[in-house]
MARVEX-591778 format. One record per residue (C-alpha): residue in one letter; x, y, z; residue number from 1. Coordinates in steps of 0.02 Angstrom, whole numbers. Layout:
code | px | py | pz | pos
a | X | Y | Z | NUM $
...
END
This chain:
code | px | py | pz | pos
x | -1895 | -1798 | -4289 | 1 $
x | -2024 | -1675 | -4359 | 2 $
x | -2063 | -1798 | -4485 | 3 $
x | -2092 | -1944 | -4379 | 4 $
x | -2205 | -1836 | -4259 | 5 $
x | -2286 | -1772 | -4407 | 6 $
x | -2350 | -1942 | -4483 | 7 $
x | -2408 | -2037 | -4291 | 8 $
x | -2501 | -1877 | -4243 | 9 $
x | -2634 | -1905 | -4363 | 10 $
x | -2655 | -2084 | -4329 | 11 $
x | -2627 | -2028 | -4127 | 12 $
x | -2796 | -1917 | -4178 | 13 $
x | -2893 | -2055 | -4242 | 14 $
x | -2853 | -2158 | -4116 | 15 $
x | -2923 | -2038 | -4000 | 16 $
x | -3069 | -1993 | -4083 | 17 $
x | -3112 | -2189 | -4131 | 18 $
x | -3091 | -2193 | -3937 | 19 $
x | -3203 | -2067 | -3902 | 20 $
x | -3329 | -2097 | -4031 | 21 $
x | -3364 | -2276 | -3990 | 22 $
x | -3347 | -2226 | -3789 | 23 $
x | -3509 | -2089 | -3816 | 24 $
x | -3593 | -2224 | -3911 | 25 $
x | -3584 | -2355 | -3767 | 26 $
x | -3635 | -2231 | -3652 | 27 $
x | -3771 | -2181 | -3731 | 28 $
x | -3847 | -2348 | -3766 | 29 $
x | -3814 | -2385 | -3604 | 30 $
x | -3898 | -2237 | -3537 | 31 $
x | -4039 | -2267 | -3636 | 32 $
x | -4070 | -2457 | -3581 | 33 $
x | -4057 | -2383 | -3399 | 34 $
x | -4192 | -2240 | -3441 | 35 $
x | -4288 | -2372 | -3524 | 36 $
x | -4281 | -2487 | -3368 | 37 $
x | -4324 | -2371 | -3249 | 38 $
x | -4524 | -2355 | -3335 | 39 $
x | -4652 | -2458 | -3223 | 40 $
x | -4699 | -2611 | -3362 | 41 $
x | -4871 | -2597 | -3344 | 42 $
x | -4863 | -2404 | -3389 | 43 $
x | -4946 | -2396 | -3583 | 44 $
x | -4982 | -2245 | -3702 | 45 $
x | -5112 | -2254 | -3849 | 46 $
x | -5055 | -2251 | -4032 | 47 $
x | -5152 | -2246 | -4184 | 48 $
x | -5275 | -2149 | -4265 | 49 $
x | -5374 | -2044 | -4153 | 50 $
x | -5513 | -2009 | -4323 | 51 $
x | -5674 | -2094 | -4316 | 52 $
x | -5696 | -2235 | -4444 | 53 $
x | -5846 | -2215 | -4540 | 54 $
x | -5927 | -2377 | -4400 | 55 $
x | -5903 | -2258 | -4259 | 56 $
x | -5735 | -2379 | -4200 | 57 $
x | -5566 | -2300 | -4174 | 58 $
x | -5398 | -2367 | -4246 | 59 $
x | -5308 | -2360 | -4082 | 60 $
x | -5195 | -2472 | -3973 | 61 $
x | -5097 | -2455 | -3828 | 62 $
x | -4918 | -2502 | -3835 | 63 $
x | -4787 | -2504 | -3672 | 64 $
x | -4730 | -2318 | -3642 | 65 $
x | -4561 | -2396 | -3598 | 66 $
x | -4529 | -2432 | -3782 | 67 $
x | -4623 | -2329 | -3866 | 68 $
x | -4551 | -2200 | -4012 | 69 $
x | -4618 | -2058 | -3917 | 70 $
x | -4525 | -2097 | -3750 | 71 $
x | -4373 | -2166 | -3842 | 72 $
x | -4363 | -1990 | -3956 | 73 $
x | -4391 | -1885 | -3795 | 74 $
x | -4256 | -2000 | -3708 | 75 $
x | -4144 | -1956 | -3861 | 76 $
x | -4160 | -1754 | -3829 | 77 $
x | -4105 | -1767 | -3676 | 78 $
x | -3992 | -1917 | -3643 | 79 $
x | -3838 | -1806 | -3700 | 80 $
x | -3843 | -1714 | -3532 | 81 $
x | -3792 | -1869 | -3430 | 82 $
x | -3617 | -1877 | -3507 | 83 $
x | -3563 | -1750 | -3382 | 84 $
x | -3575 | -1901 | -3267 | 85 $
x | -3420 | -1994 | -3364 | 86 $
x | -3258 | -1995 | -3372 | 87 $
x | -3088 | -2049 | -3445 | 88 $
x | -2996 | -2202 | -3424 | 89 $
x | -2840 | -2264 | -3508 | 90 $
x | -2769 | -2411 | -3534 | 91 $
x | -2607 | -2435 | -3465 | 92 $
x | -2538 | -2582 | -3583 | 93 $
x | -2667 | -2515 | -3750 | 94 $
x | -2670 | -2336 | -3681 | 95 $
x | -2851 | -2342 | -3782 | 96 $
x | -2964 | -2227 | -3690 | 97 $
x | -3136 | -2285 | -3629 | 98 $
x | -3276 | -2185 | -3548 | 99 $
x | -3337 | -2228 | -3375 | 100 $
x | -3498 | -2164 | -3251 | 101 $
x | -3408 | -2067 | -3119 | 102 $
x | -3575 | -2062 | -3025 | 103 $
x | -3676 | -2228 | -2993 | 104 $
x | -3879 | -2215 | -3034 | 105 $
x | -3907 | -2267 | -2852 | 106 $
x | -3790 | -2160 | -2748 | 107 $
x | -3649 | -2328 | -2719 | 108 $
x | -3464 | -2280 | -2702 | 109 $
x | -3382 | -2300 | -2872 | 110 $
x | -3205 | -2344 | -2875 | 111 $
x | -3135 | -2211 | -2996 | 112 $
x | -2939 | -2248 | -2971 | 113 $
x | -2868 | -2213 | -3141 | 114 $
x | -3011 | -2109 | -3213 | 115 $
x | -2992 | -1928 | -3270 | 116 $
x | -3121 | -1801 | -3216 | 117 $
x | -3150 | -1638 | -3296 | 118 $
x | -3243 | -1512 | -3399 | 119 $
x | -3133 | -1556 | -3582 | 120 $
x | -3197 | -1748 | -3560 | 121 $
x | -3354 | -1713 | -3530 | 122 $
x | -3419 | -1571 | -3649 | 123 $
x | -3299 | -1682 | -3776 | 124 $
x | -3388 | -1852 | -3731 | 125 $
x | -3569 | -1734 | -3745 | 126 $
x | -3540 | -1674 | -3945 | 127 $
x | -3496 | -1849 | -3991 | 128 $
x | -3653 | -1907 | -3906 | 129 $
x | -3768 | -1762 | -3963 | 130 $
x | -3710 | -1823 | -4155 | 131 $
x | -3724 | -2005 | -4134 | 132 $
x | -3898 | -1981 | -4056 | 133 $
x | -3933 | -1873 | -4211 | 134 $
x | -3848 | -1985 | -4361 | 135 $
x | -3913 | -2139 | -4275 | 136 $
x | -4086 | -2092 | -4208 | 137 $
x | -4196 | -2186 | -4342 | 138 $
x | -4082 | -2343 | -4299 | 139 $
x | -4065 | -2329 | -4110 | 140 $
x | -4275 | -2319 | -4116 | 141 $
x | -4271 | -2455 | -4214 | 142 $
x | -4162 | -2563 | -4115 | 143 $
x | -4247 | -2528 | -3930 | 144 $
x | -4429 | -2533 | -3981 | 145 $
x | -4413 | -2684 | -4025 | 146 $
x | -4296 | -2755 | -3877 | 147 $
x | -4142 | -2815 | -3979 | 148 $
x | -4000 | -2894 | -3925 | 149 $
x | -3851 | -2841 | -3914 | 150 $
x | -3882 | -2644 | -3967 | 151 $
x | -3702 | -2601 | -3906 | 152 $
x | -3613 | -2714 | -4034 | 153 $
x | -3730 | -2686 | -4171 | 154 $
x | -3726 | -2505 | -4173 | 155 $
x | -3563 | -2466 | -4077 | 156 $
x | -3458 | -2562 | -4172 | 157 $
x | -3530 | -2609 | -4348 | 158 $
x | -3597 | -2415 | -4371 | 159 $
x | -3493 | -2280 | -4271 | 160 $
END
């Protein structure tokens, strides 16, 4: 019996923490395309040079703030913080675990039957987030600067 518990309990661990590894990655795409949403379109900020060129013109354009690497890298610092709004479901016929908001962006009942709340989940869900956000950063940029589809699958699944 030791035996047998001693060979599934490492793939019981991966399991887990493939679970909860591709669950903070979700999350915090999704997190960020909801940040990202919230920005008023017309809002812009000014990239470029700010040095005179030697005709007196500067090298500067404005970009949408939304997208930009400034907001997206301040997004990234602080995005971690909203896992503490998730929590743990399983799957009754997999029993694969999968991360879920607890509490809704605009204050509407969520139906959280099945979902496990606590402290564990979160600060667990939070570390894997923090270090996706810092492996992936250059990538995740990348990917929502320049509006690409499907950002879940293509770093969710082909990366983490």
């Amino acid at each position: 019996l030791a035996a047998a518990l001693a060979a599934l309990l490492p793939a019981a661990c991966a399991r887990r923490s493939q679970d909860l590894h591709c669950g903070a990655c979700r999350a915090l795409v999704d997190e960020l395309e909801w940040e990202i949403a919230q920005v008023d379109p017309r809002k812009t900020i000014q990239m470029g040079s700010f040095r005179i060129n030697p005709d007196g013109s500067q090298s500067v354009v404005e970009v949408p703030y939304a997208r930009s690497e400034a907001h997206l890298t301040e997004l990234l610092e602080r995005v971690c913080e909203k896992m503490k709004e998730y929590g743990e479901k399983v799957d009754p016929s997999t029993h694969r675990k999968s991360y879920v908001r607890v509490i809704s962006h605009d204050g509407t009942r969520m139906d959280l039957s099945g979902v496990k709340i606590d402290g564990d989940v979160a600060s667990s869900l939070k570390f894997a987030c923090e270090s996706i956000a810092e492996e992936y950063e250059d990538e995740l940029i990348e990917f929502l600067s320049h509006e690409a589809d499907n950002v879940k699958d293509r770093l969710c699944s082909k990366r983490t």
